[in-house]
C-alpha positions as CSV (number, residue, x, y, z in Angstrom):
1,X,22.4,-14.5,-29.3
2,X,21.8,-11.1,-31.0
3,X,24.0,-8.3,-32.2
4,X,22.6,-5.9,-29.4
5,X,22.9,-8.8,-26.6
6,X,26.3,-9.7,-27.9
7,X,27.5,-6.0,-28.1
8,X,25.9,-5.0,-24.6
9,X,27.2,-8.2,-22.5
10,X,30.7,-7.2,-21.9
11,X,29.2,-3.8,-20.8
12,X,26.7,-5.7,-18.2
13,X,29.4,-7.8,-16.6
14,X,31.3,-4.9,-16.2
15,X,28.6,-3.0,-14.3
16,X,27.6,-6.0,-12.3
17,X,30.9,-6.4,-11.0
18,X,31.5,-2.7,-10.3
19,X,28.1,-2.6,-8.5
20,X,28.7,-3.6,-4.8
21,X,25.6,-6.0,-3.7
22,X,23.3,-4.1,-0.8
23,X,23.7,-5.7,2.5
24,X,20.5,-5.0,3.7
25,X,18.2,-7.1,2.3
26,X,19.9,-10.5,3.0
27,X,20.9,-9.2,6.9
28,X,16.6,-8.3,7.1
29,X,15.6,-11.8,5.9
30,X,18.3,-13.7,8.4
31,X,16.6,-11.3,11.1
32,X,13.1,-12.1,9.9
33,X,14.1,-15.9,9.8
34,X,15.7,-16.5,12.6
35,X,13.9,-18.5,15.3
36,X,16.1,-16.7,17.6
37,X,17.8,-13.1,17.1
38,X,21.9,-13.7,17.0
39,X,23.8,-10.3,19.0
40,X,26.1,-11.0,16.1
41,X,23.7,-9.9,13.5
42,X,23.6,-5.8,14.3
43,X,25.9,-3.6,15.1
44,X,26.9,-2.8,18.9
45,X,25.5,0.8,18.6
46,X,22.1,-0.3,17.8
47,X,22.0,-3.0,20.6
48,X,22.9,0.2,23.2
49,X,19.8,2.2,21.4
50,X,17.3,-1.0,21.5
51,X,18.0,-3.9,23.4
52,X,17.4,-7.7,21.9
53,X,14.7,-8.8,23.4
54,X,12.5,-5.9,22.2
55,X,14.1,-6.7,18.8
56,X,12.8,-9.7,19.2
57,X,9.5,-9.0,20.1
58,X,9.2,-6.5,17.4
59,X,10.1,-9.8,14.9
60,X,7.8,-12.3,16.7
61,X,5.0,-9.6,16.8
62,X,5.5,-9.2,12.4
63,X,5.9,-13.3,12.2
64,X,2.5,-13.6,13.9
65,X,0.7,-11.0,12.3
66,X,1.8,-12.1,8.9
67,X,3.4,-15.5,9.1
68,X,6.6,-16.8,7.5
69,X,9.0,-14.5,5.2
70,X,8.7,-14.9,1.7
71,X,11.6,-12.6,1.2
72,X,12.9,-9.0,1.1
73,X,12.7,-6.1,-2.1
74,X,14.0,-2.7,-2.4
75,X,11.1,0.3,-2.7
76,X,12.8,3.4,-2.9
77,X,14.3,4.0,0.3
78,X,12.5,1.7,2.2
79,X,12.3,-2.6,2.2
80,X,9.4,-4.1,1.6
81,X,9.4,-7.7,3.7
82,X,7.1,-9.8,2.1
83,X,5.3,-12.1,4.4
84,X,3.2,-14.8,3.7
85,X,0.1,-13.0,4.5
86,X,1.0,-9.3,3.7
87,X,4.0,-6.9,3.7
88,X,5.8,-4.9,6.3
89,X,8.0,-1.2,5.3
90,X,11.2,-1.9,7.0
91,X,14.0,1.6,7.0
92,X,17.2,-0.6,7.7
93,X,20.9,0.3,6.8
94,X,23.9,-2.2,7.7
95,X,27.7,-1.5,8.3
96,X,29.6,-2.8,5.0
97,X,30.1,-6.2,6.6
98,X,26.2,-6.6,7.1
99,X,26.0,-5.8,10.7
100,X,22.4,-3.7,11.4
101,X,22.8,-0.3,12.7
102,X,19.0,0.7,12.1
103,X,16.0,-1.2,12.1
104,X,12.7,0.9,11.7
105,X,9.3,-1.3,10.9
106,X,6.5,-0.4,10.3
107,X,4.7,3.8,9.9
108,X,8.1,4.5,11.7
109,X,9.6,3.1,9.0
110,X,8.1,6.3,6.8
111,X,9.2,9.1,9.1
112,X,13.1,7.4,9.8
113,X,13.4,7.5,5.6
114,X,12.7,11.1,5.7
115,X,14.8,12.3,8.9
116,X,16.8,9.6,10.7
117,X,15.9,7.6,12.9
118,X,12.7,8.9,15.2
119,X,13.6,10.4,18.2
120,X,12.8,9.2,21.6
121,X,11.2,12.4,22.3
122,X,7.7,12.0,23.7
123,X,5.6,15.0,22.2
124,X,2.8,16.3,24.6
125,X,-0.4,17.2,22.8
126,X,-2.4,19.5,25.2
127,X,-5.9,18.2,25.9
128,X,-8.9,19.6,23.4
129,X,-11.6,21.3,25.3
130,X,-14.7,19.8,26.0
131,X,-17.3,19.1,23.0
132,X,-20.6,19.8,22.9
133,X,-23.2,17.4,22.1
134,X,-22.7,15.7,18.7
135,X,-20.8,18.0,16.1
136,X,-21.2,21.1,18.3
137,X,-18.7,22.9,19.0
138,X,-18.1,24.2,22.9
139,X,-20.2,27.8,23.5
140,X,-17.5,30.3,23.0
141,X,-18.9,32.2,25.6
142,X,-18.0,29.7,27.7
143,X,-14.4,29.5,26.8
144,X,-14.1,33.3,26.7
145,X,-11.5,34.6,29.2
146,X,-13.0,36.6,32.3
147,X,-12.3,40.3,31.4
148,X,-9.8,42.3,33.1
149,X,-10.1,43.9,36.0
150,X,-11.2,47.7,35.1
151,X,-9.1,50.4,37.1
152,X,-10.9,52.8,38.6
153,X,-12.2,55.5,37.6
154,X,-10.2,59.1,37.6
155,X,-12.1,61.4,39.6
156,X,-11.9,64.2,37.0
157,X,-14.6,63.9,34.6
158,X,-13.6,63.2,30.9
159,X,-15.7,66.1,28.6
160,X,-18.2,64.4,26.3
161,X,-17.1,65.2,22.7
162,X,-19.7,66.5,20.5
163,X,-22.0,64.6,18.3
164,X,-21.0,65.5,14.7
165,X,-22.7,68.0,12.4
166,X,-24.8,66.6,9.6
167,X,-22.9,67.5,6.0
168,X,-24.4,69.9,3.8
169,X,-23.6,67.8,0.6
170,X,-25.9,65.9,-0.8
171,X,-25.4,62.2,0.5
172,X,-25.4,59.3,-2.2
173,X,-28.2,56.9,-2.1
């Protein structure tokens, strides 16, 4: 063993220990695993936000896609859970004991790391207007607003101002 290895491993057992393990990534590859999803495995909150069986559909529908779990790594806030055939973003977090409050897979998985968990508020996009034929863009004409109705006219006649008076400086050209 060297000097530097020697000198440093005291210091490396000490931060190991003082380092609690994360939770997360052994509760996501039990859930991944599991031929059937256990109640026992998230937290009670959770189960009143998303019921099991679409917890379980979510993990059947990843198992098919990419087949078995190969396992679970950390990628910045995020889990990466490598399949067999390709990788799945998972935003997860667990109660100390290893229970899952939040489970996220998925692009959802990139907007719960930057606000919390997505809302269940459904956003109502109003409907484009029509195109025209092939990049065209809709005649604005045809999308212009009717004018207003004009009020009628005053019966006193406005007096026409007077056209204005050429300068007598010489004009730039």
């Amino acid at each position: 063993m060297s000097t530097r290895d020697r000198l440093l491993s005291p210091l490396l057992a000490q931060l190991r220990r003082n380092v609690p393990a994360d939770p997360v990534p052994q509760a996501l590859v039990t859930a991944f695993t599991a031929e059937q999803l256990d109640p026992e495995l998230f937290s009670p909150e959770l189960l009143r936000r998303v019921p099991l069986e679409r917890l379980q559909a979510t993990v059947d529908a990843l198992r098919e896609r990419h087949g078995a779990v190969r396992g679970v790594r950390r990628q910045r806030e995020l889990y990466l859970v490598q399949f067999a055939q390709g990788a799945e973003p998972v935003w997860a977090e667990t109660t100390p004991d290893g229970r899952l409050t939040s489970l996220v897979t998925g692009p959802g998985a990139l907007t719960a790391r930057r606000g919390g968990v997505p809302s269940q508020t459904r956003i109502v996009v109003p409907s484009a207007p029509p195109r025209g034929a092939g990049n065209c863009a809709p005649s604005h004409a045809a999308a212009a607003p009717e004018p207003p109705e004009q009020p009628p006219a005053p019966s006193v006649q406005p007096t026409p101002t007077p056209p204005p008076t050429p300068s007598r400086t010489p004009q730039a050209t």
